[in-house]
C-alpha positions in Angstrom: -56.5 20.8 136.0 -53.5 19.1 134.5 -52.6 17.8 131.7 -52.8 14.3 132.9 -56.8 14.9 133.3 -57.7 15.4 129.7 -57.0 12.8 127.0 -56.4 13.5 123.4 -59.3 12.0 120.5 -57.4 11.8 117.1 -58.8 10.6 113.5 -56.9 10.6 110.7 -57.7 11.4 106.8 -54.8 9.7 105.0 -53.9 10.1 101.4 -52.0 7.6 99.4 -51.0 8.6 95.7 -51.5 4.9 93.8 -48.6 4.5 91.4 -50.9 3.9 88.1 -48.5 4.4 85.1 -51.5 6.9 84.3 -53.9 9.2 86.1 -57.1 8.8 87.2 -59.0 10.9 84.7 -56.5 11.5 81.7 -53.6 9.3 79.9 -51.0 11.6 81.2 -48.0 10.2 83.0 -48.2 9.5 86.6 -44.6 9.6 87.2 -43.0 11.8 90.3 -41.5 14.5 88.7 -40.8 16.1 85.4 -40.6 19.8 84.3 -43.1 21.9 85.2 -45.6 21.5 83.4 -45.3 18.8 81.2 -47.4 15.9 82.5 -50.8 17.7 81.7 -53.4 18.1 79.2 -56.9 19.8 78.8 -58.1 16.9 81.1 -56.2 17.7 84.5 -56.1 21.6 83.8 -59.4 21.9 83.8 -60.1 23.0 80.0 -63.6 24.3 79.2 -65.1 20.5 77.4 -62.5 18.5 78.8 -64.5 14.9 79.6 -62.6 12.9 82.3 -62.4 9.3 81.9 -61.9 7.0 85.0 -58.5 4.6 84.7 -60.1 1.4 85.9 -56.5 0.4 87.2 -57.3 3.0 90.0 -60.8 1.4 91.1 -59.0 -2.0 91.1 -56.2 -0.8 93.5 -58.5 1.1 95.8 -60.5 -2.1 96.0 -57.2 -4.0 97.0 -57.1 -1.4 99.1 -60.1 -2.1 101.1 -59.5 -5.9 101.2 -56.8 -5.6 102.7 -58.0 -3.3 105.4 -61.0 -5.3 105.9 -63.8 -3.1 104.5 -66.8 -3.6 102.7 -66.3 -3.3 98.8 -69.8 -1.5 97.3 -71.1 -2.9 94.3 -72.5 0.6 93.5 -70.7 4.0 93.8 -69.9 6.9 92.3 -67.9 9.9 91.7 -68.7 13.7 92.9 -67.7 17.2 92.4 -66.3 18.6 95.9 -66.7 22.6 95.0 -63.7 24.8 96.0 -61.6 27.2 94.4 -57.5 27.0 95.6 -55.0 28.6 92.8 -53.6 24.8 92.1 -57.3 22.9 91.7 -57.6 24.7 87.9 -61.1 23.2 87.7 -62.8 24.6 91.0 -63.8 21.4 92.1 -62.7 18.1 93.0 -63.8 14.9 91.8 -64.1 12.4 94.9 -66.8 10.2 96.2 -69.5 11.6 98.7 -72.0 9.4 100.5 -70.9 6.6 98.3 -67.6 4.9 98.3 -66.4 2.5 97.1 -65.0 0.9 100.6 -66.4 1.7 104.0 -66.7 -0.2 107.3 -62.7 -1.7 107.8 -60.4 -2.0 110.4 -56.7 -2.9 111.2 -55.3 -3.7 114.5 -52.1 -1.5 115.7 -49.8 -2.5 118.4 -49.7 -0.4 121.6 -47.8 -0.3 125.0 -51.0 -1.1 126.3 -51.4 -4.6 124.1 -53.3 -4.5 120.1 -55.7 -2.4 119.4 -58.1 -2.0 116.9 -58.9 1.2 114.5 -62.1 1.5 112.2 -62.0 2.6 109.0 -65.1 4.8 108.2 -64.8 4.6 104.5 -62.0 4.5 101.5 -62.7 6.6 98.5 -60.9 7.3 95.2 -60.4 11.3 94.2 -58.2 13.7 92.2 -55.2 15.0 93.4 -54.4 18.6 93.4 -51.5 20.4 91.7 -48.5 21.9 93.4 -47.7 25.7 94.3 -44.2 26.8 93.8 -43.7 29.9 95.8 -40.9 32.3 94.5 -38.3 33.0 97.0 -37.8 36.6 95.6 -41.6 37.4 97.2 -42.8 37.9 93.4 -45.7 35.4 93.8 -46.4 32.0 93.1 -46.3 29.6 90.6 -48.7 26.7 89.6 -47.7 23.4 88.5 -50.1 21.2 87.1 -48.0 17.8 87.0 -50.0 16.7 89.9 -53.3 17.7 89.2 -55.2 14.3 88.6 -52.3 11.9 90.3 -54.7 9.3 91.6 -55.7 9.1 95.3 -57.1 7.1 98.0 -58.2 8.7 100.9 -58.6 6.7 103.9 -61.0 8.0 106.6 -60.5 6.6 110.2 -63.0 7.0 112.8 -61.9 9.0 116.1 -60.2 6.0 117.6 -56.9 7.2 118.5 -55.8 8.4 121.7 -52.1 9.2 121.2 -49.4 10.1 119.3 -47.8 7.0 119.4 -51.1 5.4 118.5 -51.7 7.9 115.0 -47.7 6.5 114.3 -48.4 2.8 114.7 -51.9 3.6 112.4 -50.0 5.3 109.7 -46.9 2.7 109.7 -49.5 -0.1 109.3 -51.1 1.1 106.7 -47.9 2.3 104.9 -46.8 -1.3 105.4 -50.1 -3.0 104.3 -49.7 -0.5 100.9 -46.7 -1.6 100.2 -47.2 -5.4 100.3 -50.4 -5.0 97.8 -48.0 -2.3 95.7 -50.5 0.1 95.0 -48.2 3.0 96.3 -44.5 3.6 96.7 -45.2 5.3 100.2 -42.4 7.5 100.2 -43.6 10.3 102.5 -40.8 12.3 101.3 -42.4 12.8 97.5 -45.8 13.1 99.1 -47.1 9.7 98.0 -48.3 9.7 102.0 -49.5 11.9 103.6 -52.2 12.6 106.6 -54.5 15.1 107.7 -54.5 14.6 111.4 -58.2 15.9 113.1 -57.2 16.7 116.9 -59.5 17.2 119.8 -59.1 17.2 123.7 -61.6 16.7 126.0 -61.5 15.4 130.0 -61.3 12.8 131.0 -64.5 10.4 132.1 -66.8 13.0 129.9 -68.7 11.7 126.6 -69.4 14.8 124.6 -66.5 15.3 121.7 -64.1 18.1 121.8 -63.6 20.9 119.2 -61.5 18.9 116.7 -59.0 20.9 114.5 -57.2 19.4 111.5 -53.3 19.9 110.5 -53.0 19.5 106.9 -50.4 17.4 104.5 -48.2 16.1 107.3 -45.7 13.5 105.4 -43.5 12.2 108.0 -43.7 10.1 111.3 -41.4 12.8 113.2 -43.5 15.8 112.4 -47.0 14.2 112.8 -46.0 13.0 116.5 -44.6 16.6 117.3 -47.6 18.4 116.1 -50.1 16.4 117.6 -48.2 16.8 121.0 -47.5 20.2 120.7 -51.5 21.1 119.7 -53.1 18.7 122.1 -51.2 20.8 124.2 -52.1 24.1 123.3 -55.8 23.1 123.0 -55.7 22.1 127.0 -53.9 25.6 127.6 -56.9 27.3 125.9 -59.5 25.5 128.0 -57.5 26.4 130.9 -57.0 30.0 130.1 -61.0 29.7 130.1 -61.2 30.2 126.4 -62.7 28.0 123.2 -61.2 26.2 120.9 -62.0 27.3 117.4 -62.9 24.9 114.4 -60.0 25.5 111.9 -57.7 24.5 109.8 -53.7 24.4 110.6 -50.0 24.6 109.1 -47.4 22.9 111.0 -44.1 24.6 111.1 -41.1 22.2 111.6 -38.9 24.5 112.2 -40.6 26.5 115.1 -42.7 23.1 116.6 -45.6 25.2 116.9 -49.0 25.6 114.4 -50.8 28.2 113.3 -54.1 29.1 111.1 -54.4 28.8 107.8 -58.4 29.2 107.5 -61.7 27.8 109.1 -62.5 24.2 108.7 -65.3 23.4 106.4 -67.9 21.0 106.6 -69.0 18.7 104.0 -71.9 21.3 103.1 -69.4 23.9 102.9 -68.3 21.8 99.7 -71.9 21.8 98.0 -71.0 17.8 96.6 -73.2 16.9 93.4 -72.6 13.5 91.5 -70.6 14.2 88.2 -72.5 14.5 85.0 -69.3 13.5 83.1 -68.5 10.0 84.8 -70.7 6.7 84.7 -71.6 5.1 88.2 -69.3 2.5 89.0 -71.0 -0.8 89.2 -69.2 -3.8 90.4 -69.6 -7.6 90.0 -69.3 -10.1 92.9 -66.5 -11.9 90.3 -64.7 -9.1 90.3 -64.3 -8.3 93.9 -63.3 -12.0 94.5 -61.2 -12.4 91.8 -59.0 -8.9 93.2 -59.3 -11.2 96.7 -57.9 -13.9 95.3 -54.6 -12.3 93.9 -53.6 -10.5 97.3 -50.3 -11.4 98.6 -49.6 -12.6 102.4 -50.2 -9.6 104.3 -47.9 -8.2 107.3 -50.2 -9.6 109.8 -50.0 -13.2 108.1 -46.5 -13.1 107.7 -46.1 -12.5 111.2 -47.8 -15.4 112.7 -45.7 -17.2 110.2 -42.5 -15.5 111.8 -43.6 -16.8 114.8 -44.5 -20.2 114.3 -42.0 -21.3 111.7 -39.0 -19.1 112.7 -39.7 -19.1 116.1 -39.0 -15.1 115.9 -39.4 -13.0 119.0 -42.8 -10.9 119.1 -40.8 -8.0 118.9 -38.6 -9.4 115.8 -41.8 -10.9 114.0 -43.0 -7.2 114.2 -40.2 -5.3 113.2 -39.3 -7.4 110.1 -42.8 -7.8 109.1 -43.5 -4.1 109.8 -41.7 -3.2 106.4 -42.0 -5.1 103.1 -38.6 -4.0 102.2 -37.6 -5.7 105.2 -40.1 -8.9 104.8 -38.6 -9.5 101.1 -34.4 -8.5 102.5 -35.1 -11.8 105.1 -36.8 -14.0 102.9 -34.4 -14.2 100.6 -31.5 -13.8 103.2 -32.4 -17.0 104.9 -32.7 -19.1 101.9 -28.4 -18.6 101.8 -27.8 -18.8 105.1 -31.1 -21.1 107.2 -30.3 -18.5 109.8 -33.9 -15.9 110.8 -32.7 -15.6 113.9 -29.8 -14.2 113.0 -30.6 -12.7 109.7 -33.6 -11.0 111.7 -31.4 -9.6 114.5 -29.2 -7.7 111.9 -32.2 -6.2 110.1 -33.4 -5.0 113.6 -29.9 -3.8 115.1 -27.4 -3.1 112.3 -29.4 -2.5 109.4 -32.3 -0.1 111.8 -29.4 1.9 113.0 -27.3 2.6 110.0 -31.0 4.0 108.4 -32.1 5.9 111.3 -28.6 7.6 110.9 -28.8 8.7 107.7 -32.7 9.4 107.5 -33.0 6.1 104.9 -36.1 4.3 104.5 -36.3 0.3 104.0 -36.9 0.6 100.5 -33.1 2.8 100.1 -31.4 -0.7 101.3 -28.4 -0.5 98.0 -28.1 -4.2 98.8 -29.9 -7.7 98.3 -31.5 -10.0 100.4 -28.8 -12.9 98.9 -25.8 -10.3 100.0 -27.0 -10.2 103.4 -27.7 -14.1 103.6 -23.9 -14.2 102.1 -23.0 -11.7 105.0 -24.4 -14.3 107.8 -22.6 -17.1 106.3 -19.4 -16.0 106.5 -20.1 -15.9 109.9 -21.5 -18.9 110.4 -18.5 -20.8 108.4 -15.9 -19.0 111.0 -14.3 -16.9 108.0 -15.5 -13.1 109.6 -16.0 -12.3 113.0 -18.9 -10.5 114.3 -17.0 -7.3 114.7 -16.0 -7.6 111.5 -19.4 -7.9 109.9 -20.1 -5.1 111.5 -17.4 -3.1 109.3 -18.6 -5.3 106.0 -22.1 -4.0 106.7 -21.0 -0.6 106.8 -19.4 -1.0 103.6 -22.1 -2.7 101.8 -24.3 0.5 102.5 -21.6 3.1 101.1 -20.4 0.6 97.9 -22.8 -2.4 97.8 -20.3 -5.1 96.7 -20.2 -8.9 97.7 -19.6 -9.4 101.2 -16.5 -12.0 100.3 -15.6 -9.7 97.7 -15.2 -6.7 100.4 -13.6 -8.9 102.8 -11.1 -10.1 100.4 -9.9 -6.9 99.4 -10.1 -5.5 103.1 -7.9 -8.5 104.1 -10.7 -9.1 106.8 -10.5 -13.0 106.9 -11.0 -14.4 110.2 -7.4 -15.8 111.5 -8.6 -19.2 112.7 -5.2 -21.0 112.3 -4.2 -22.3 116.0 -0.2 -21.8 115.7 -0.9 -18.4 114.8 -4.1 -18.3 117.8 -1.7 -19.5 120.3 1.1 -17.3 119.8 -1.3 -13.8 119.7 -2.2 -15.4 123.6 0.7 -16.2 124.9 1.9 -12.6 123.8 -1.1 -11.0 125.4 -0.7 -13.5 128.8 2.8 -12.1 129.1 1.9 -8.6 128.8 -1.1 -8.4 131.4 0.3 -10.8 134.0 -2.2 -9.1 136.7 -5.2 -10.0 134.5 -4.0 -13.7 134.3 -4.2 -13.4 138.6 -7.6 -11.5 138.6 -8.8 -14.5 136.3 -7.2 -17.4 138.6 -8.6 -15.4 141.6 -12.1 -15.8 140.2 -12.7 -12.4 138.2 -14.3 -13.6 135.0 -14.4 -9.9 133.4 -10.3 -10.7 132.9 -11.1 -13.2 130.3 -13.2 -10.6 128.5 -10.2 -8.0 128.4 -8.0 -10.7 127.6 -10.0 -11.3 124.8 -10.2 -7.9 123.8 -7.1 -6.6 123.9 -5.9 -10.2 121.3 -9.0 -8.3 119.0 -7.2 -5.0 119.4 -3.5 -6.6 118.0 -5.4 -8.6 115.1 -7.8 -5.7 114.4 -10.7 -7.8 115.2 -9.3 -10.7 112.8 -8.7 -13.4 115.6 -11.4 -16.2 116.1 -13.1 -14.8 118.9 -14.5 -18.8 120.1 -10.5 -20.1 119.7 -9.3 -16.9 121.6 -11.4 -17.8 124.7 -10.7 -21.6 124.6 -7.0 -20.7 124.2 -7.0 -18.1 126.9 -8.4 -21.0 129.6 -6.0 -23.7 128.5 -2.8 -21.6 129.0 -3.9 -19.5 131.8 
């Protein structure tokens, strides 16, 4: 059988590090970072009569959390011990939530090339972070860092809805962008504040019964999680194939070779012997409270889109990209109020702006400039004072030395020449020199104009008024 006969069922087990000023069990510092070392106490390293307290700033985002998302908030939950030993969890166990969390039953809807789609949300649930294991490049061993241990988490657990790569993307940038608008979490993939254990299964297609599922741990970018789950869908097939079985385990991806490989059987939630926690209170919550966290959400993604829409007139495809980001949301909010141009202001965000990221491997949130800069940047060509072409080249510059567009124009010397004496004598220079260009126009060849045009943007170094060049070029040809 082919490929092309077996389809792919992927869940995903995301975790997002909420950006408390504190941890989740302990007053220790919740900043990235640090020495080695030196955000820890008794309390995250596990010290015999330690008592954990929870930081109710943690049940408050994790409830925003699952608003957002659409789940169910409980009113009663609690918080477990999951047993296992790993040289970075000092106490043996993590504390997480079991059978009850505190959000279950959501959903979001993702955009697909086959039109929205939606993907339930089994449950949310607040738990401890791990620390961090520095290996020596020497081969002398390993050494543990405790600044993580404790970092707060929400782990949100999808059911088995996905059916591609490009599907588990969509999911994970949703939610990345849904996080970021309530600003419970930075996000950045890149520091681990999102990451995603992706659960991967193939089975063929028209059949019921559920594939053996494997799971690929930590994966905290876009580019790897796409490749892995290609690459191991594919390797599952080959198994079947080959007339073998897929075993239940769990995975490393390696970016470098683009292939995975086992790291150890995957347990099951009875592997993990769960038990409430004698050391933490249930947590018991009011309908006031749950309202009053509903109340002070911001306009979401998906609102904010419709509004694109419907107020902007936006493109579907603009209305998603520049809600897609809250970076970008905020950068065209508050371009627009300089300029009353979304159109435009959205098309740079989605050309420009996209491109010069993707090219240096930026994220939204590394934009150096403002929202009011880029409005500035629109109006200049608007008011006829920068060409097009030459916004391009102020863009470029705001991103290596964010200064004021006028003030990088100004000391570029890239005003627009808009002055008709001088207009009129850069064409009837160019008309002398391409008289063959002035006959292929006359003759009906409209792509004349455009070189025409091109070559007067070539002498002024893209300076000229591109609207008086064309005008000018027709009266005198």
């Amino acid at each position: 059988m082919a490929k092309e006969d077996y389809e792919m069922i992927i869940g995903l087990e995301v975790h997002c590090e909420l950006s408390t000023k504190t941890k989740i069990f302990c007053s220790c510092s919740n900043e990235f970072g640090g020495e080695p070392n030196t955000h820890c106490c008794p309390v995250c390293m596990g010290l015999p009569g330690a008592l954990p307290v929870l930081n109710e700033k943690v049940v408050e985002y994790a409830v925003k959390a699952g608003l957002a998302t659409n789940c169910q908030i409980s009113r009663n939950s609690k918080n477990d011990r999951k047993n296992y030993f790993y040289p970075d969890t000092p106490k043996a166990y993590q504390i997480s939530q079991f059978d009850l969390p505190l959000c279950y039953d959501g959903f979001v809807n993702i955009d697909t090339s086959d039109g929205e789609k939606k993907i339930r949300i089994e449950r949310i649930h607040i738990e401890d972070d791990a620390g961090k294991l520095n290996h020596d490049d020497y081969g002398r061993g390993s050494f543990v860092d405790l600044n993580r241990a404790g970092v707060p988490l929400i782990e949100i657990v999808s059911k088995p809805d996905m059916r591609s790569a490009e599907e588990v993307e969509n999911y994970m940038r949703k939610l990345k962008s849904i996080f970021e608008y309530i600003e419970i979490s930075d996000c950045k993939m890149q520091e681990g504040s999102l990451r995603a254990d992706v659960n991967v299964s193939v089975r063929k297609k028209g059949t019921e019964k559920l594939g053996t599922r494997t799971e690929m741990k930590n994966m905290n970018s876009f580019r790897s999680i796409v490749r892995a789950i290609e690459y191991e869908s594919n390797r599952q097939i080959e198994v079947i194939e080959d007339g073998g079985v897929v075993t239940q385990e769990t995975l490393r991806w390696d970016d470098v070779s683009g292939k995975t490989f086992p790291m150890r059987d995957k347990e099951d939630a009875e592997d993990y012997r769960y038990f409430p926690d004698p050391d933490l209170a249930p947590i018991k919550l009011s309908d006031e409270y749950i309202e009053n966290i509903r109340k002070g959400l911001p306009e979401l993604p998906e609102s904010r889109r419709k509004r694109y829409l419907e107020d902007y007139e936006l493109s579907e495809k603009a209305a998603n990209i520049t809600t897609g980001s809250k970076y970008y949301s905020n950068l065209f909010e508050d371009a627009i109020k300089v300029c009353n141009n979304p159109k435009s202001v959205s098309n740079w965000i989605m050309s420009d702006i996209a491109r010069i990221l993707n090219e240096n491997e930026q994220e939204p949130d590394e934009i150096p400039f403002s929202g009011e800069d880029l409005g500035e940047l629109v109006k200049l060509i608007d008011d006829g004072k920068i060409s097009s072409a030459i916004a391009k080249k102020v863009l470029e510059e705001m991103f290596k030395n964010p200064e004021k567009p006028l003030k990088i124009v100004e000391d570029k010397g890239w005003i627009q020449i808009s002055d008709e004496s001088q207009i009129k004598e850069i064409v009837l220079k160019i008309l002398e020199e391409n008289p063959q260009s002035v006959a292929d126009f006359k003759a009906g060849k409209d792509k004349a104009l455009g070189f025409l045009v091109g070559q007067a943007m070539k002498l002024t170094k893209g300076k000229a008024n591109p609207q008086m060049l064309n005008k000018m070029f027709k009266e005198n040809m």
